[in-house]
C-alpha angles and dihedrals in degrees: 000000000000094000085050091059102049089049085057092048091051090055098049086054092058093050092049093044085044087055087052106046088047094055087051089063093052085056093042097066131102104303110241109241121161093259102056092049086053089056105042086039081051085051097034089054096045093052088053090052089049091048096037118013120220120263132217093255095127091055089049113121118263120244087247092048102043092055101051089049086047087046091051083048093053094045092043089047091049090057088045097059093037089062093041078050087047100040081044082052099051094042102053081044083053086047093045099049095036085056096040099039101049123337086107099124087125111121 
């Protein structure tokens, strides 16, 4: 039993060493000064571009803008129905007076 003991307290002490050596590799890593997180930002942004390449989002349209420019459309759309109504209008009056006032050369 005693043997036994003392096994499990050497284990415990490797893992604990093992804990230990693995946070020191944590610690033993590049120090992070401002410099080197510029570059590697610099390195990390350029890398994202490469892989997926910015979009125009920023130059989107806002809610508010897009629908005031959907709302002009509309309103320019609307007078312009209403002329082509108006031109379509004119023209069948022009058909209809031109067949009813002389077009009789029938015989």
């Amino acid at each position: 039993e005693q043997a036994e003991a003392v096994v499990v307290q050497e284990e415990a002490d490797e893992a604990a060493e093992e804990a230990e050596r693995q946070r020191q590799k944590v610690m033993d890593g590049t120090p992070c000064t401002p410099e080197n997180f510029a570059a590697w930002r610099a390195r990390f942004e350029a890398d994202m571009n490469a892989i997926n390449p910015p979009d125009d989002s920023a130059q989107q349209p806002t809610g508010r803008s897009y629908f005031a420019n959907t709302s002009e459309a509309l309103a320019a759309l609307e007078i312009s129905a209403e002329q082509e109504a108006a031109d379509a209008a004119a023209a069948l009056e022009a058909l209809e007076a031109k067949a009813s006032g002389g077009g009789g050369g029938g015989g």
